[in-house]
PDB file with one MODEL, atoms N, CA, C and O in Angstrom:
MODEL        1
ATOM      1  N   UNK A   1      -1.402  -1.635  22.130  1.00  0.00           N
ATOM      2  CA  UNK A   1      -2.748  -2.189  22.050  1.00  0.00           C
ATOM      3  C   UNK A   1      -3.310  -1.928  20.661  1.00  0.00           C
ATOM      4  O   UNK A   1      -3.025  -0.915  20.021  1.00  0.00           O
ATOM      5  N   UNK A   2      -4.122  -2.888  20.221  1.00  0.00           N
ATOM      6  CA  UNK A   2      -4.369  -2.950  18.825  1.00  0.00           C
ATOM      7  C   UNK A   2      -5.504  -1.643  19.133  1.00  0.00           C
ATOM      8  O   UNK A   2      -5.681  -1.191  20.264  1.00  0.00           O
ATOM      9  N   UNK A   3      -6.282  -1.104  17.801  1.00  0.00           N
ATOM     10  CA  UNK A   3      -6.543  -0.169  17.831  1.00  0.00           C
ATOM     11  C   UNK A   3      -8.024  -0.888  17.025  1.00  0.00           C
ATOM     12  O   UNK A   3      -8.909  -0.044  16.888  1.00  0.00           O
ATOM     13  N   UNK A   4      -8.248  -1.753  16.698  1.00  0.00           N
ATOM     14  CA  UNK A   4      -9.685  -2.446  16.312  1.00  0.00           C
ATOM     15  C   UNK A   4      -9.230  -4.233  16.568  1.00  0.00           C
ATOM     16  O   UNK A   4      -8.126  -4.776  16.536  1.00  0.00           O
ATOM     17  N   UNK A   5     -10.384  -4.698  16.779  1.00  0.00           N
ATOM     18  CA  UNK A   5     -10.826  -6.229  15.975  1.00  0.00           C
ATOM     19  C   UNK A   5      -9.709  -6.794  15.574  1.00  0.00           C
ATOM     20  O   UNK A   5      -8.906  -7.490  16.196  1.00  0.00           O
ATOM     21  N   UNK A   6      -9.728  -6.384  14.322  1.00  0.00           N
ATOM     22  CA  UNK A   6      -9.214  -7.043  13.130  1.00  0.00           C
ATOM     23  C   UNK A   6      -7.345  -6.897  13.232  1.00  0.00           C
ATOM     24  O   UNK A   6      -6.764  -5.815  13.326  1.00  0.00           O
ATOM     25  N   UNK A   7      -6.772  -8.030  13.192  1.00  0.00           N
ATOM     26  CA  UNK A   7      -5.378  -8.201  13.493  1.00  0.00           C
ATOM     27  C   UNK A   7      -4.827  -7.594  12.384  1.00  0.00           C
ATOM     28  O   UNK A   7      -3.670  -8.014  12.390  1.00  0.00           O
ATOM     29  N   UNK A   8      -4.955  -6.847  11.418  1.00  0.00           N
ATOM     30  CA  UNK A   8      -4.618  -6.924  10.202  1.00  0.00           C
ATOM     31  C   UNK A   8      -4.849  -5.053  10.085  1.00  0.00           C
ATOM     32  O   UNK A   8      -5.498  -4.450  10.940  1.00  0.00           O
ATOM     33  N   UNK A   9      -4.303  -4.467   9.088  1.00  0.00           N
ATOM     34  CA  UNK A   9      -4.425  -3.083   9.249  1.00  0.00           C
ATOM     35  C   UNK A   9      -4.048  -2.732   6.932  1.00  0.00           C
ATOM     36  O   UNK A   9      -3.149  -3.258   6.275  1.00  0.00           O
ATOM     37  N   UNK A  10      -4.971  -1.876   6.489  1.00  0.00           N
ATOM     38  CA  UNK A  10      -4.907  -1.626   5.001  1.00  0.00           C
ATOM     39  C   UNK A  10      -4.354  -0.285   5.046  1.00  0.00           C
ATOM     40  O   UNK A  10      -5.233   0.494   5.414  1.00  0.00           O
ATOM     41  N   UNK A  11      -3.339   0.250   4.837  1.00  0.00           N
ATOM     42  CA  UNK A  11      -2.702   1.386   3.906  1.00  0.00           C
ATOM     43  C   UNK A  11      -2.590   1.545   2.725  1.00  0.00           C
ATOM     44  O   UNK A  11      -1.871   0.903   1.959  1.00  0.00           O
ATOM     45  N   UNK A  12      -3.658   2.869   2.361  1.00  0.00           N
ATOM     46  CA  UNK A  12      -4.045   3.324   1.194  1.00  0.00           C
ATOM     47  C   UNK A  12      -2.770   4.402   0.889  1.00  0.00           C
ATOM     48  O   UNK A  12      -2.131   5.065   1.706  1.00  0.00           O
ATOM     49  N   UNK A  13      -2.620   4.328  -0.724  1.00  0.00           N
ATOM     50  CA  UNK A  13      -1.492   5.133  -0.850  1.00  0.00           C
ATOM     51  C   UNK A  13      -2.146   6.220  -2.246  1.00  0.00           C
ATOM     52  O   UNK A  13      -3.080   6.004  -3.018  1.00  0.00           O
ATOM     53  N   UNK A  14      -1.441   7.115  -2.165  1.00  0.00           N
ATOM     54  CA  UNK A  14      -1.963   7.974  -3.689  1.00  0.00           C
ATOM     55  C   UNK A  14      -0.862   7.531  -4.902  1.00  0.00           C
ATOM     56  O   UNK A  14       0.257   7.109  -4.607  1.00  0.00           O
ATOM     57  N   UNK A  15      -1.105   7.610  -5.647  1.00  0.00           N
ATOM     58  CA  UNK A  15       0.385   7.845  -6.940  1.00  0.00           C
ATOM     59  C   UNK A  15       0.022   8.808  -7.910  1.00  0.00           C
ATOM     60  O   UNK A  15      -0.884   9.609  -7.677  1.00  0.00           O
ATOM     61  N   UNK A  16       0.709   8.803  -9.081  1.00  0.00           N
ATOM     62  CA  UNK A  16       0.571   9.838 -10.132  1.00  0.00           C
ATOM     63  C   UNK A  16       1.244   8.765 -11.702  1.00  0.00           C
ATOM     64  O   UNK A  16       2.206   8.037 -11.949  1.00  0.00           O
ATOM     65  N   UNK A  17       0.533   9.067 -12.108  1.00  0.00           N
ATOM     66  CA  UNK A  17       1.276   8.465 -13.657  1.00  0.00           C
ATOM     67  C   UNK A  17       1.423   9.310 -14.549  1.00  0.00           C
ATOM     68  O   UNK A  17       0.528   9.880 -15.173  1.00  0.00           O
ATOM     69  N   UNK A  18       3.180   9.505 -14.717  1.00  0.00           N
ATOM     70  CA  UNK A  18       3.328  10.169 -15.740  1.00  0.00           C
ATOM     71  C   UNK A  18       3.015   9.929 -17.572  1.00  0.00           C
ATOM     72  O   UNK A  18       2.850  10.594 -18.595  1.00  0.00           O
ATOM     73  N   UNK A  19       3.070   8.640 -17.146  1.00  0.00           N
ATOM     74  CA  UNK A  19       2.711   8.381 -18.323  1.00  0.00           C
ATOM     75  C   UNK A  19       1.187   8.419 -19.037  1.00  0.00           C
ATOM     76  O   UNK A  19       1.078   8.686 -20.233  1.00  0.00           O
ATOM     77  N   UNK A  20       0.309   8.198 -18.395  1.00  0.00           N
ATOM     78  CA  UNK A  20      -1.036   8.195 -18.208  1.00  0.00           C
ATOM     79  C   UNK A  20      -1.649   9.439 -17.910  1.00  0.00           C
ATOM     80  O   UNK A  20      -2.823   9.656 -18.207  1.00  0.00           O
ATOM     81  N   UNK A  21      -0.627  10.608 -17.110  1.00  0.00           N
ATOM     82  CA  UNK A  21      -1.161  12.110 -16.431  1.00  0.00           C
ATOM     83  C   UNK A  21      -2.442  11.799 -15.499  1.00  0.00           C
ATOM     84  O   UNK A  21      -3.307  12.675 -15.482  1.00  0.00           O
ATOM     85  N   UNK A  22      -2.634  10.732 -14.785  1.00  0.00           N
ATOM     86  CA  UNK A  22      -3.038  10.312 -14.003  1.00  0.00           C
ATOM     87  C   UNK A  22      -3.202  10.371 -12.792  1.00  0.00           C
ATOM     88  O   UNK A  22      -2.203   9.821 -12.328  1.00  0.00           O
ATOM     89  N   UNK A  23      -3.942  10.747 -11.839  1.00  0.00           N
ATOM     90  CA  UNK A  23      -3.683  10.052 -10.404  1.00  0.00           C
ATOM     91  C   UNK A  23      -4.303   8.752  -9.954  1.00  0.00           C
ATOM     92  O   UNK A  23      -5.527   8.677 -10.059  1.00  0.00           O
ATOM     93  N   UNK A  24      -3.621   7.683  -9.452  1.00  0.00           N
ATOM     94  CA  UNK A  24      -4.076   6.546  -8.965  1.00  0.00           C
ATOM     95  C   UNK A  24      -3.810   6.193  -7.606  1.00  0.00           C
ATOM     96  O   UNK A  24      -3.378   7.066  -6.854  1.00  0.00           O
ATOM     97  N   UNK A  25      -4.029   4.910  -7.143  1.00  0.00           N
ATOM     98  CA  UNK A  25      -4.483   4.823  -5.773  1.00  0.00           C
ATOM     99  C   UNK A  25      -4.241   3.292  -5.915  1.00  0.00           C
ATOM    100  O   UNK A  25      -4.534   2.735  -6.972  1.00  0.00           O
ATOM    101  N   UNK A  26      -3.608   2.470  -4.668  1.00  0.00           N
ATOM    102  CA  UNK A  26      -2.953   1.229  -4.173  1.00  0.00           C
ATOM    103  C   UNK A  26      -2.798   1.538  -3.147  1.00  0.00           C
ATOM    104  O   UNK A  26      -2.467   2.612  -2.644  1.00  0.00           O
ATOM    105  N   UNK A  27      -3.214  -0.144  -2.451  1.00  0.00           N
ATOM    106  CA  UNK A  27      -3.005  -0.094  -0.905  1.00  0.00           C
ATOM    107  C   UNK A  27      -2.343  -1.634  -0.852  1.00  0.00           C
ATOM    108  O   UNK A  27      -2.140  -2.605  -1.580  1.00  0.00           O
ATOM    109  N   UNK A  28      -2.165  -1.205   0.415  1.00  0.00           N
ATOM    110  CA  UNK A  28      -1.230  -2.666   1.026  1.00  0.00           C
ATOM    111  C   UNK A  28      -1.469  -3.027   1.971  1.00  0.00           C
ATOM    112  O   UNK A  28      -1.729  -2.054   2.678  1.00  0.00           O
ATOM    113  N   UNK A  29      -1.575  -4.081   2.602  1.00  0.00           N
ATOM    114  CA  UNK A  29      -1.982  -4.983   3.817  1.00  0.00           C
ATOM    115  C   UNK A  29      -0.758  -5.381   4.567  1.00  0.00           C
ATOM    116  O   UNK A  29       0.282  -5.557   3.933  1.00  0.00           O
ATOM    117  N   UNK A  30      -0.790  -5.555   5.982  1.00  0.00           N
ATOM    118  CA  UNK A  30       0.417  -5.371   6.761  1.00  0.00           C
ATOM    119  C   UNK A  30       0.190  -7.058   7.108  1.00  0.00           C
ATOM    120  O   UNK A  30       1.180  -7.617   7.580  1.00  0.00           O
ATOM    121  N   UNK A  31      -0.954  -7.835   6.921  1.00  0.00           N
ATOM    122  CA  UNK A  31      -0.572  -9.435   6.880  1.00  0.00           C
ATOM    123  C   UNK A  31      -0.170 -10.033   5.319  1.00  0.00           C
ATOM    124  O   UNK A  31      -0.133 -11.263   5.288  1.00  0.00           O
ATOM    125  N   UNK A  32       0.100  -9.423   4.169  1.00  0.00           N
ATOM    126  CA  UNK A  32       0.522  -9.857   3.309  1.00  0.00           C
ATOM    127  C   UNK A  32       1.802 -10.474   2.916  1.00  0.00           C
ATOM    128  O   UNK A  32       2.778  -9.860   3.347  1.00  0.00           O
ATOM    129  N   UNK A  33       2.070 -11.561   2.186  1.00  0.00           N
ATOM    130  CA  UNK A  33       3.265 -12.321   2.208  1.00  0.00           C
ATOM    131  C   UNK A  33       3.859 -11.400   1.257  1.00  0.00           C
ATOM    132  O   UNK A  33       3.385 -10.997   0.195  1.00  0.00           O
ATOM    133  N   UNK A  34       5.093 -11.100   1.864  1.00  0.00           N
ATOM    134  CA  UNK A  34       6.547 -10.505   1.673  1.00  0.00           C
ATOM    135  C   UNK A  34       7.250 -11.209   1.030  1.00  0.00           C
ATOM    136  O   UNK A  34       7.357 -12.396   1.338  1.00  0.00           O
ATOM    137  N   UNK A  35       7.948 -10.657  -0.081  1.00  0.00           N
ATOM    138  CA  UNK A  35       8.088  -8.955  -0.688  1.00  0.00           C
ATOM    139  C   UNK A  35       6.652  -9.510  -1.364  1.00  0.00           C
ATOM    140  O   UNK A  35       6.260 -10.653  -1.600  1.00  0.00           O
ATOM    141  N   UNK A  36       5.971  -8.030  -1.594  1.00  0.00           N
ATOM    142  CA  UNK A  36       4.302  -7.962  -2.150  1.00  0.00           C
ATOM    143  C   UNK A  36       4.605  -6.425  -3.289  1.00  0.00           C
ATOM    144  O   UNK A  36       4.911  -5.289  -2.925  1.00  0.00           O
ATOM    145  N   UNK A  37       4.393  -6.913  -4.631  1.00  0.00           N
ATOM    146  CA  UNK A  37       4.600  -5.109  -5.741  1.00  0.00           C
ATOM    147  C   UNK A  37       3.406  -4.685  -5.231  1.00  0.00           C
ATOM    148  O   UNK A  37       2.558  -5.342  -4.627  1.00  0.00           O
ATOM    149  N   UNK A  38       3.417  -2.959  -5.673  1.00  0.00           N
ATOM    150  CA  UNK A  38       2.439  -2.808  -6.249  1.00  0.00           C
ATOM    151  C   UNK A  38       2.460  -2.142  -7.555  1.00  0.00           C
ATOM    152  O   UNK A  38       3.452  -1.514  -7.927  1.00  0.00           O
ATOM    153  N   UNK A  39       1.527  -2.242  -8.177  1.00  0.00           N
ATOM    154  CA  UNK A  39       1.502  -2.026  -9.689  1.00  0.00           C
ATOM    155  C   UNK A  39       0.677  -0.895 -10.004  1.00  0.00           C
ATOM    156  O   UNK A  39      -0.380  -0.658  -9.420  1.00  0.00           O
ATOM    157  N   UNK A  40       1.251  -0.064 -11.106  1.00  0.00           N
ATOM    158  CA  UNK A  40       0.279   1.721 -11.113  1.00  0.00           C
ATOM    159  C   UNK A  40      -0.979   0.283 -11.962  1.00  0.00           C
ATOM    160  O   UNK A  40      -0.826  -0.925 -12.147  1.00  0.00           O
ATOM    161  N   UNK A  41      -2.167   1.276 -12.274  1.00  0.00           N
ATOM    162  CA  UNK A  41      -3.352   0.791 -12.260  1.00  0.00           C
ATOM    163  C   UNK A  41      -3.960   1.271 -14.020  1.00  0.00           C
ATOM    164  O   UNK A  41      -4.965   1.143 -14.719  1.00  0.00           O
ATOM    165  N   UNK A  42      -2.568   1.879 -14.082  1.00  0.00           N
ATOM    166  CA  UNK A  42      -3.011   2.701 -16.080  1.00  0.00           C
ATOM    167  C   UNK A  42      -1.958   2.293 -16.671  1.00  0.00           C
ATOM    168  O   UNK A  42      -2.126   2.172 -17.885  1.00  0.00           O
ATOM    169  N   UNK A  43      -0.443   1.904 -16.122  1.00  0.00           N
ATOM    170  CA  UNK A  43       0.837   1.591 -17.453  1.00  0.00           C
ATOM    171  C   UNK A  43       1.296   0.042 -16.713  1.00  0.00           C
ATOM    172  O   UNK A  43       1.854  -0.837 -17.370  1.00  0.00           O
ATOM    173  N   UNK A  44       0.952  -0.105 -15.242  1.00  0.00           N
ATOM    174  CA  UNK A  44       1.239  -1.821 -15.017  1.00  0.00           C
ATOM    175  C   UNK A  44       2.722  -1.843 -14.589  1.00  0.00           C
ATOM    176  O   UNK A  44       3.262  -2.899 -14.260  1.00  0.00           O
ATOM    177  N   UNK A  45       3.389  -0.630 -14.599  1.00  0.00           N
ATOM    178  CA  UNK A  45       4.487  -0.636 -14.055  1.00  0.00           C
ATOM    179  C   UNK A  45       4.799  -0.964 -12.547  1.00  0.00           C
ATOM    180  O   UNK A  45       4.140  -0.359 -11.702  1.00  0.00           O
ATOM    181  N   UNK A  46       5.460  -1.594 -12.264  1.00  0.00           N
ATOM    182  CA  UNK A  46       5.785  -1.975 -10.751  1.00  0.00           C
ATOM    183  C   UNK A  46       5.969  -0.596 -10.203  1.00  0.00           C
ATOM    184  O   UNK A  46       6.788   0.068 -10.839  1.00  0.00           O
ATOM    185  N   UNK A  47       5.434  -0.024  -9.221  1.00  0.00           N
ATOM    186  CA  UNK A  47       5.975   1.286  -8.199  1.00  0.00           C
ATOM    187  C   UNK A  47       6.351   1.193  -6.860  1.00  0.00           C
ATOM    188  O   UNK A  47       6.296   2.197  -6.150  1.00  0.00           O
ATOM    189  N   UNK A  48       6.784  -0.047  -6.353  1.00  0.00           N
ATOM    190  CA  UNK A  48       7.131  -0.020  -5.245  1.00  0.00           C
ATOM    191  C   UNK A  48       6.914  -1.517  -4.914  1.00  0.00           C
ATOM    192  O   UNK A  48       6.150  -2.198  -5.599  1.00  0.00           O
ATOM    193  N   UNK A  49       7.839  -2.208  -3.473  1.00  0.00           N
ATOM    194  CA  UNK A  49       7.661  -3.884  -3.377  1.00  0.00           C
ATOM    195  C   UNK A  49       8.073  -3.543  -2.230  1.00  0.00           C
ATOM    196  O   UNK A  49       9.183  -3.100  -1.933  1.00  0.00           O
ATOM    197  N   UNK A  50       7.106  -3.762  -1.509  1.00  0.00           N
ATOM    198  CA  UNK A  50       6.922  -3.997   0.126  1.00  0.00           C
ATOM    199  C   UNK A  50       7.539  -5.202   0.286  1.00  0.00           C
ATOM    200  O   UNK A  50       7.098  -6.260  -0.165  1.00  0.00           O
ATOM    201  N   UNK A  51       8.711  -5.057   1.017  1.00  0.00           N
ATOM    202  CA  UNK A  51       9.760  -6.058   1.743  1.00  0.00           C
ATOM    203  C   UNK A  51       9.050  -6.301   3.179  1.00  0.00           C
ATOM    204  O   UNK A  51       8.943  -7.517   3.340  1.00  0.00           O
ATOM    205  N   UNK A  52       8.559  -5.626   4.210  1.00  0.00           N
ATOM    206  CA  UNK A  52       8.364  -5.935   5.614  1.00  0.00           C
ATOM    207  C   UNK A  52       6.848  -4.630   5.627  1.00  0.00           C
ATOM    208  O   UNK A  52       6.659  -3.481   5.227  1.00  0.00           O
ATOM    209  N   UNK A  53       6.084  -5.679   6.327  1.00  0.00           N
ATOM    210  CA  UNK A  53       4.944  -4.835   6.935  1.00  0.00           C
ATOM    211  C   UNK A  53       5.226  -3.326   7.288  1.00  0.00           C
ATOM    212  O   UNK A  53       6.118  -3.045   8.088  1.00  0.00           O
ATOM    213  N   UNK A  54       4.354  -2.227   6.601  1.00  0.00           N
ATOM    214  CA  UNK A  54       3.945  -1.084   7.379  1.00  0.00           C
ATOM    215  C   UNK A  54       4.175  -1.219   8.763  1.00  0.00           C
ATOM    216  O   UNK A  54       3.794  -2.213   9.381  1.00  0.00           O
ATOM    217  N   UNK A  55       4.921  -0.055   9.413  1.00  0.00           N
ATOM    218  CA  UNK A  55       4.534   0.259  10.943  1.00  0.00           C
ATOM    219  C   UNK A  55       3.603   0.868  11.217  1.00  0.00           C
ATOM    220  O   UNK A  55       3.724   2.079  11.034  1.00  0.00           O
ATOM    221  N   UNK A  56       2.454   0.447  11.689  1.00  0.00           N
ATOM    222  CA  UNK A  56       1.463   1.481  12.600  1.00  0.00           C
ATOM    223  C   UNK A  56       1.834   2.339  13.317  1.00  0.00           C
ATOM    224  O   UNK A  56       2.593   1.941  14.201  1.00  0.00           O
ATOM    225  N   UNK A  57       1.575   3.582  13.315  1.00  0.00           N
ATOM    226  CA  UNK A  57       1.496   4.215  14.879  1.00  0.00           C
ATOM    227  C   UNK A  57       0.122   4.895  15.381  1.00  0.00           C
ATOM    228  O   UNK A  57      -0.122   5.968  14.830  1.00  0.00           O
ATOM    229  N   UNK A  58      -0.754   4.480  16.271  1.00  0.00           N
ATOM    230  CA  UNK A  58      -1.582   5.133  16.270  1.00  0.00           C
ATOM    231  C   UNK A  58      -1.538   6.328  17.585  1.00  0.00           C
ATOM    232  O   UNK A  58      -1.160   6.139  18.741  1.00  0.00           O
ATOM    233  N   UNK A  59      -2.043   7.551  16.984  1.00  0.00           N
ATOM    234  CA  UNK A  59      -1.850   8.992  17.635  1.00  0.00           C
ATOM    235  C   UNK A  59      -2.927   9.781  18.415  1.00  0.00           C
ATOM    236  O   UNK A  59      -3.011  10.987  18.645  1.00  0.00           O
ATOM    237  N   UNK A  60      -3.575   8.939  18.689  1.00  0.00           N
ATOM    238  CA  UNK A  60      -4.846   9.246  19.296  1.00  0.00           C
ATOM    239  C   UNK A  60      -6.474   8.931  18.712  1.00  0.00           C
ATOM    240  O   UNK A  60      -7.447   9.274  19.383  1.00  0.00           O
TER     241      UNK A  60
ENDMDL
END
């Protein structure tokens, strides 16, 4: 059973830039068209490419 409303669910993620000595922050959407990058937010480097939606699990 969905766990709100909205069919759709946002996962926020942390990162770190070494290059920058940074911490940054990207999220991803589990209705987004696949494969989706995401990109650090200070050097523009690709850090990751979501092939298939996040799994939810919700734990109470």
């Amino acid at each position: 059973m969905a766990s709100s409303t909205i069919p759709w669910v946002r996962l926020h993620l942390g990162s770190y830039c070494p290059e920058a000595g940074q911490a940054g922050q990207n999220s991803i959407q589990t209705n987004l068209v696949r494969p989706a990058g995401l990109v650090c937010e200070h050097c523009d480097q690709t850090l990751a490419v979501s092939a298939e939606a996040p799994r939810i699990h919700v734990l109470n």
